[in-house]
Residue frames as a rotation matrix with the C-alpha (Angstrom) as fourth column:
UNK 1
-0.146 0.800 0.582 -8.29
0.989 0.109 0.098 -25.31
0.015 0.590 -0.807 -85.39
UNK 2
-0.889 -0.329 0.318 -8.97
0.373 -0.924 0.087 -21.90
0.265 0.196 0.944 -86.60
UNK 3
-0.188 0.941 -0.281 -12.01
0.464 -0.167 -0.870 -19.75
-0.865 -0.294 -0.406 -85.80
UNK 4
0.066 0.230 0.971 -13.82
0.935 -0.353 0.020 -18.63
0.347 0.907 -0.239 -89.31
UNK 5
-0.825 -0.160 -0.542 -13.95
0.118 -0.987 0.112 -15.08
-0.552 0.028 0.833 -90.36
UNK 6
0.310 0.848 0.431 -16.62
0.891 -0.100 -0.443 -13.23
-0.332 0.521 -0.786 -91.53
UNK 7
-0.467 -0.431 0.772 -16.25
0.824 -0.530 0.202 -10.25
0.322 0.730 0.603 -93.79
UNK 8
-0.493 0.233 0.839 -19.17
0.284 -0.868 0.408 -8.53
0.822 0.439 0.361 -93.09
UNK 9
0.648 0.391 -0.653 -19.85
0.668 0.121 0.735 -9.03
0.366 -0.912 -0.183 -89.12
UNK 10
0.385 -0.272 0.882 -18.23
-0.282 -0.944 -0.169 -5.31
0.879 -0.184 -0.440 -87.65
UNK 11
-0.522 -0.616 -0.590 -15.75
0.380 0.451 -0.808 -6.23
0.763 -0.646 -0.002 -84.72
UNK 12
-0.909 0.416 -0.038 -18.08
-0.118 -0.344 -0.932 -3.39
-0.400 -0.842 0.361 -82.46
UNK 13
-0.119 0.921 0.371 -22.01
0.433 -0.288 0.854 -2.88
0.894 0.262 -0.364 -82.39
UNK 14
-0.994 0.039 0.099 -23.93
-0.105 -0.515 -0.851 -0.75
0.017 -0.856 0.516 -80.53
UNK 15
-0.661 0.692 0.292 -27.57
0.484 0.690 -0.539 -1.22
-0.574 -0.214 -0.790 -79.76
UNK 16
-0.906 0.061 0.419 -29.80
0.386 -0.290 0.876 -0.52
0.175 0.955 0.240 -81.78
UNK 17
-0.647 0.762 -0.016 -32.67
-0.131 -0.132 -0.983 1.22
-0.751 -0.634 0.185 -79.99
UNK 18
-0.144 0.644 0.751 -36.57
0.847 -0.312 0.431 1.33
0.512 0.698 -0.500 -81.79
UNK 19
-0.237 0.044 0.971 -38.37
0.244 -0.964 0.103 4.48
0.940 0.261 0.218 -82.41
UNK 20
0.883 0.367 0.292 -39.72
-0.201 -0.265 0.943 4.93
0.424 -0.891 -0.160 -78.33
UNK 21
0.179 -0.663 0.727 -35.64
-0.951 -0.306 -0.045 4.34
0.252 -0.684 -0.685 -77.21
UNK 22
0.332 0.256 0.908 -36.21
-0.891 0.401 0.213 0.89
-0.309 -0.880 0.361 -76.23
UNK 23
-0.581 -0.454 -0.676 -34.60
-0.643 0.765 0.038 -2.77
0.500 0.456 -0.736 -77.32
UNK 24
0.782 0.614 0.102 -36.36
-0.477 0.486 0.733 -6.20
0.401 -0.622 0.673 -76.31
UNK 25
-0.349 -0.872 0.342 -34.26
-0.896 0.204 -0.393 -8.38
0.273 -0.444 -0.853 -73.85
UNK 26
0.809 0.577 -0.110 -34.91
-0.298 0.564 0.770 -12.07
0.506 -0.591 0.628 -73.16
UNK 27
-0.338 -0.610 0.716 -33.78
-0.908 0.413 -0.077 -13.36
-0.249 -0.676 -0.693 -70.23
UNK 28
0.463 -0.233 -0.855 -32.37
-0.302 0.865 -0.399 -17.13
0.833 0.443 0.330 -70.47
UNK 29
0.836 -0.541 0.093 -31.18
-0.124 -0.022 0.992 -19.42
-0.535 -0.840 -0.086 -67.61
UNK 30
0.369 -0.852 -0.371 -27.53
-0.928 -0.315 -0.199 -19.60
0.052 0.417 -0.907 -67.87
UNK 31
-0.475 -0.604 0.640 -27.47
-0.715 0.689 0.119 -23.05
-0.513 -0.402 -0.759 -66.73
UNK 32
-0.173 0.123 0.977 -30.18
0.365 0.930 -0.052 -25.01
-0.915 0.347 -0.206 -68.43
UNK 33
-0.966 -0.034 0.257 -31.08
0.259 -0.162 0.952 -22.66
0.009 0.986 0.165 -71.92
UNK 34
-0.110 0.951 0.289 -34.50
0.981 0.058 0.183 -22.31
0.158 0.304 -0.940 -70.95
UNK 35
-0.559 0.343 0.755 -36.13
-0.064 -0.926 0.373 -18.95
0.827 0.160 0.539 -72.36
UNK 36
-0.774 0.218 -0.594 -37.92
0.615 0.042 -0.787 -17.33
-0.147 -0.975 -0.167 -69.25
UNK 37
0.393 0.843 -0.367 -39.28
0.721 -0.530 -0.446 -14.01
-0.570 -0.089 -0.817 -70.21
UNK 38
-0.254 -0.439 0.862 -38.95
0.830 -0.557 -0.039 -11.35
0.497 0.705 0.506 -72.77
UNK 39
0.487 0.432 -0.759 -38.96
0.688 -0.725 0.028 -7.52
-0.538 -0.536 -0.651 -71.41
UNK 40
0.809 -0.038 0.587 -37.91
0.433 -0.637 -0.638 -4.14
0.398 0.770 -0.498 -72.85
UNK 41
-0.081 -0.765 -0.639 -34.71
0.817 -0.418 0.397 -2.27
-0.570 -0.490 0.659 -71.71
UNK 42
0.935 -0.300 0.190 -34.21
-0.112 -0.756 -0.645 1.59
0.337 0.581 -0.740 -72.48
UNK 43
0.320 -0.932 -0.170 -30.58
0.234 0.252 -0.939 2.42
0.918 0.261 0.299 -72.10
UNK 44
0.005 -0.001 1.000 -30.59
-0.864 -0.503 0.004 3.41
0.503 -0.864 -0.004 -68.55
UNK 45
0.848 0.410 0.337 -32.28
-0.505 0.816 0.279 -0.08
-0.161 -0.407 0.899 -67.69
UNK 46
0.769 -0.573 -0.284 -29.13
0.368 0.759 -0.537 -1.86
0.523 0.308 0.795 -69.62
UNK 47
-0.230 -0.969 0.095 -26.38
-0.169 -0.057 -0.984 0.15
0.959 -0.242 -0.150 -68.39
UNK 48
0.023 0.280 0.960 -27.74
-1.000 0.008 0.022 -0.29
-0.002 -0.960 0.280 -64.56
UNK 49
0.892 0.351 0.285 -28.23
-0.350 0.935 -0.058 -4.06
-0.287 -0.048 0.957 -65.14
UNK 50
0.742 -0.593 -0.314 -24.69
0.213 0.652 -0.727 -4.25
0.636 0.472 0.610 -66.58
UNK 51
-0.071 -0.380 0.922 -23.64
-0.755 -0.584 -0.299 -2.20
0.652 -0.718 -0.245 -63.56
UNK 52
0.220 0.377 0.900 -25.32
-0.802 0.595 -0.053 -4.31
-0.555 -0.710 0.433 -60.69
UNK 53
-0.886 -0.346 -0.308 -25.31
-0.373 0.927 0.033 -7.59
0.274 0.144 -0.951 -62.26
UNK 54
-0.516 0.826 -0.227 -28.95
0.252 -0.107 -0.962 -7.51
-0.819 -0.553 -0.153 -61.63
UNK 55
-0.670 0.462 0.581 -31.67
0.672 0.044 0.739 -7.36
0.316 0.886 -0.340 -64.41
UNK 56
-0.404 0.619 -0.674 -33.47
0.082 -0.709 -0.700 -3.89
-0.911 -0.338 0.236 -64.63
UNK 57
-0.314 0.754 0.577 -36.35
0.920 0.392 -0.013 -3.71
-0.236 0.526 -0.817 -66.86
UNK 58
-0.882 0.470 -0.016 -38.79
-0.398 -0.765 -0.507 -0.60
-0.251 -0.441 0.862 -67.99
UNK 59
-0.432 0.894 0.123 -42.05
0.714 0.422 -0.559 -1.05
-0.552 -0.154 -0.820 -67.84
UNK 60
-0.796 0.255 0.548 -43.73
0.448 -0.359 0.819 0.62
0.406 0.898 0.172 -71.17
UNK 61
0.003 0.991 -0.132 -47.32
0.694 0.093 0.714 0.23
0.720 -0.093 -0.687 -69.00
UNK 62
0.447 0.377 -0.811 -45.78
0.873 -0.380 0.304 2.07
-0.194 -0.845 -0.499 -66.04
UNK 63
0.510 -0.508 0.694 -43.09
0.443 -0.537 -0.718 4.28
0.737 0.674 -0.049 -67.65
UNK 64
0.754 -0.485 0.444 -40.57
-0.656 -0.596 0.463 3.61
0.040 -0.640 -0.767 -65.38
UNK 65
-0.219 -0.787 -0.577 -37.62
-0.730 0.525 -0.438 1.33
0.647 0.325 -0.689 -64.66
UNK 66
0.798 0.581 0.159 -38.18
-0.575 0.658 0.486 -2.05
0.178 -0.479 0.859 -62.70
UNK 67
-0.800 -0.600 -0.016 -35.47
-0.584 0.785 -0.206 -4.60
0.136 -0.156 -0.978 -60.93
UNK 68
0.271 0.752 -0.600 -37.02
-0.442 0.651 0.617 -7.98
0.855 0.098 0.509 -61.22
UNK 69
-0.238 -0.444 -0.864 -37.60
0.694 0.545 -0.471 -9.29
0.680 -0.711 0.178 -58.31
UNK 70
-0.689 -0.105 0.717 -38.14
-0.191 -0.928 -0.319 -5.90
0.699 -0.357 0.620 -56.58
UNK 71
-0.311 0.176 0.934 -41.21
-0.899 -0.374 -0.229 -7.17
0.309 -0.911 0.275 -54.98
UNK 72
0.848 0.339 -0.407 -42.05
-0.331 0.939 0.093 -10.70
0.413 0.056 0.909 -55.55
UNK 73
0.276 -0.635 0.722 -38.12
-0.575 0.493 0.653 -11.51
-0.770 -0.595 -0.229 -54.21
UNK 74
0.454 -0.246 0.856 -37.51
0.533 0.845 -0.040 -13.57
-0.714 0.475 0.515 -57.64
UNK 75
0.603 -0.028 -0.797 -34.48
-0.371 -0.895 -0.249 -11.80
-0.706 0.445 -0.550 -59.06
UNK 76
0.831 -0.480 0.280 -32.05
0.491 0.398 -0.775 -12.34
0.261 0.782 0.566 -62.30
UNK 77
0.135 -0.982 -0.132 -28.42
-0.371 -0.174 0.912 -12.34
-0.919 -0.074 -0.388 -61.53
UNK 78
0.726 -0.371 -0.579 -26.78
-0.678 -0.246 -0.693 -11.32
0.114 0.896 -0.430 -64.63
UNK 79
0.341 -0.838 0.427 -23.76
0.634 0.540 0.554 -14.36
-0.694 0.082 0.715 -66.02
UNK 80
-0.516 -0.515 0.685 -23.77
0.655 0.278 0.703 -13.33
-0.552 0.811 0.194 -69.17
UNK 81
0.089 0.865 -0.493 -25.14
-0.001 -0.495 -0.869 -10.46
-0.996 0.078 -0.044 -71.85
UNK 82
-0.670 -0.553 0.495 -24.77
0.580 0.026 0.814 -10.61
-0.463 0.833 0.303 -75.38
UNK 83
0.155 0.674 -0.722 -26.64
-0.483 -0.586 -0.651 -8.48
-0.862 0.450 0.234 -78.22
UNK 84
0.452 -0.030 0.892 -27.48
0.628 0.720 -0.294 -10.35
-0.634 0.693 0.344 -81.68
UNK 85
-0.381 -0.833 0.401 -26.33
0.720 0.005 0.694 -9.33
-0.580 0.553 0.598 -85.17
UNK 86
-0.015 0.647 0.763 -28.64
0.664 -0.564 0.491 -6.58
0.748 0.514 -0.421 -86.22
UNK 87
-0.910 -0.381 0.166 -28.08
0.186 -0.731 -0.656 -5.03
0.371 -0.566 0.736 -82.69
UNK 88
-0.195 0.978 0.073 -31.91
-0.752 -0.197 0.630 -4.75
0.630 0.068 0.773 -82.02
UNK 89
0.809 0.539 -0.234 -32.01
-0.253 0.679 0.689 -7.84
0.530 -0.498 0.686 -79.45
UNK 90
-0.153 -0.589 0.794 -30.62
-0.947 -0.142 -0.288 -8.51
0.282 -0.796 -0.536 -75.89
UNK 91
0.371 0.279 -0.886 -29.89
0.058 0.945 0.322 -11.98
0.927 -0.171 0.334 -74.83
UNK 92
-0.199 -0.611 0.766 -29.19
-0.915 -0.163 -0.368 -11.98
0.350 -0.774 -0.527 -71.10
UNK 93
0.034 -0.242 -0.970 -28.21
0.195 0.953 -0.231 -15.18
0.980 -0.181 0.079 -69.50
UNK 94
0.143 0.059 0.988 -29.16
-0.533 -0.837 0.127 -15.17
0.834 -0.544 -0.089 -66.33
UNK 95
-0.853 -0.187 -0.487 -29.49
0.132 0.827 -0.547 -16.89
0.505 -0.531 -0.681 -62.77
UNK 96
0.096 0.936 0.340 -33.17
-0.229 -0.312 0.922 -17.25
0.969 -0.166 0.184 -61.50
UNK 97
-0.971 -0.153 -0.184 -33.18
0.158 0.164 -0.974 -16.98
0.179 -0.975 -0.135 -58.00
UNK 98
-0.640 0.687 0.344 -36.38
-0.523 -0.061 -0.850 -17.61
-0.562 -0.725 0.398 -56.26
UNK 99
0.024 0.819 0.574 -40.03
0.265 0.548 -0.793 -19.33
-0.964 0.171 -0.204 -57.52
UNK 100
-0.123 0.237 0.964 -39.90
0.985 0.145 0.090 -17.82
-0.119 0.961 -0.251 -61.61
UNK 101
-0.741 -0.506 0.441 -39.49
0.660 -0.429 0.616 -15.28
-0.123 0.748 0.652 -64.05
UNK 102
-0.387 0.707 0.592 -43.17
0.389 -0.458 0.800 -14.63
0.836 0.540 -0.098 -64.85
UNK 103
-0.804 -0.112 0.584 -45.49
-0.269 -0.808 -0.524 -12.59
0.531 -0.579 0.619 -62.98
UNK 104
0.625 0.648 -0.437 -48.29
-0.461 0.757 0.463 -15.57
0.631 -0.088 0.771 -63.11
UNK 105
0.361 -0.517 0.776 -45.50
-0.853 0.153 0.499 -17.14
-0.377 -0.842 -0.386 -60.34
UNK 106
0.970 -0.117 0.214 -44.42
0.206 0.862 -0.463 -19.64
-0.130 0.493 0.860 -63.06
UNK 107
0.201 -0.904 0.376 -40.94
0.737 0.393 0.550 -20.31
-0.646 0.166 0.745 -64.30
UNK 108
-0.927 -0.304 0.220 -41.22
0.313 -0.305 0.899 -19.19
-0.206 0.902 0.378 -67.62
UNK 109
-0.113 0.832 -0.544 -43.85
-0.630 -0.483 -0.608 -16.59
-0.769 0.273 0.578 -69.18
UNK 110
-0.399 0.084 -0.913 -43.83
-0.911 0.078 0.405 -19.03
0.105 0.993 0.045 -71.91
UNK 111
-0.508 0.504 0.699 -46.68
-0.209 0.714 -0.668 -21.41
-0.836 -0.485 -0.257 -70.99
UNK 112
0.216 0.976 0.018 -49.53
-0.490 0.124 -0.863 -21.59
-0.844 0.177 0.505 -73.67
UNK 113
-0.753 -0.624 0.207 -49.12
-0.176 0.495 0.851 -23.61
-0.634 0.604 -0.483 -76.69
UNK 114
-0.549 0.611 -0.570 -51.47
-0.834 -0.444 0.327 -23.75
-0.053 0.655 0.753 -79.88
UNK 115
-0.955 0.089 0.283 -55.00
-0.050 0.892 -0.449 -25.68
-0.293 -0.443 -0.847 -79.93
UNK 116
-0.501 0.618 0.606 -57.82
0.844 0.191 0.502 -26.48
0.194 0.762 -0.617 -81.50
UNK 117
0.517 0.762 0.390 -59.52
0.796 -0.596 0.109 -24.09
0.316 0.254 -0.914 -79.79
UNK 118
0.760 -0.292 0.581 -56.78
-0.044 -0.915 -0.402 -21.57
0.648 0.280 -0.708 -79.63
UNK 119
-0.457 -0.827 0.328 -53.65
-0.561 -0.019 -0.828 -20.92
0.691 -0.562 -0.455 -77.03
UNK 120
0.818 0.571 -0.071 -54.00
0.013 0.105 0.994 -22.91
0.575 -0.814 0.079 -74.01
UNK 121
0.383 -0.700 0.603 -51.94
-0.872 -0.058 0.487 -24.06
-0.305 -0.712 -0.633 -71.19
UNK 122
0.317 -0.330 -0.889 -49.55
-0.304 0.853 -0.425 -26.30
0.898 0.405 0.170 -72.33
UNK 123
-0.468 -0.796 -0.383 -47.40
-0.110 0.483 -0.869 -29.05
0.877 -0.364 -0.313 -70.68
UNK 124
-0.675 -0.276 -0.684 -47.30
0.588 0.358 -0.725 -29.09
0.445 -0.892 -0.079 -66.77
UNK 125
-0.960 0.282 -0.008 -49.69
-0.222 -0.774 -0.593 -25.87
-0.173 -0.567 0.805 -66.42
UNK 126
-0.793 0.530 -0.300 -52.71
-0.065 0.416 0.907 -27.78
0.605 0.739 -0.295 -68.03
């Protein structure tokens, strides 16, 4: 079986930064698919995270770089990194190690879900 071609998909990309330098990045486990947490990366943060194998972040609020995990102990071991087709979005595939992603000590920053009377907690965090 062959793999299709595409005409107009460029064999390289390079990221595609926005106007402050920065790209978003979500981190994904690598084992079950579940979205964890979106953060920013400047290019320092990515090449250091593709260095280590170790998810470094920047923080916009502090203007600096961040390793998750640094003090909570709950870091992301890089499997896998890919960048989408527009170049403008990081998909890192990661391994959570320790209690979760977010900073609320949950799995996944993606808790609330839409309700009559706006977001709430959804699911299990109710």
């Amino acid at each position: 079986m062959s793999t299709p071609q595409y005409s107009d998909t460029p064999a390289t990309m390079q990221p595609n930064w926005n106007a402050d330098g920065l790209i978003p990045a979500i981190a994904q486990d690598a084992n079950t698919g579940e979205v964890l947490m979106m953060a920013w990366m400047n290019e320092e943060a990515l090449r250091l995270t593709l260095a280590e194998k170790r998810t470094v972040y920047w923080s916009r609020s502090r203007k600096c770089l961040w390793r998750k995990g640094e003090t909570s102990g709950d870091i992301q071991r890089l499997i896998a990194a890919r960048l989408d087709c527009d170049g403008d979005t990081l998909l890192l595939q990661v391994d959570q190690v320790g209690g979760g992603a977010c900073h609320t000590g949950r799995r996944s920053c993606f808790f609330y879900e839409p309700g009559d009377q706006g977001w709430m907690l959804g699911g299990t965090d109710a």
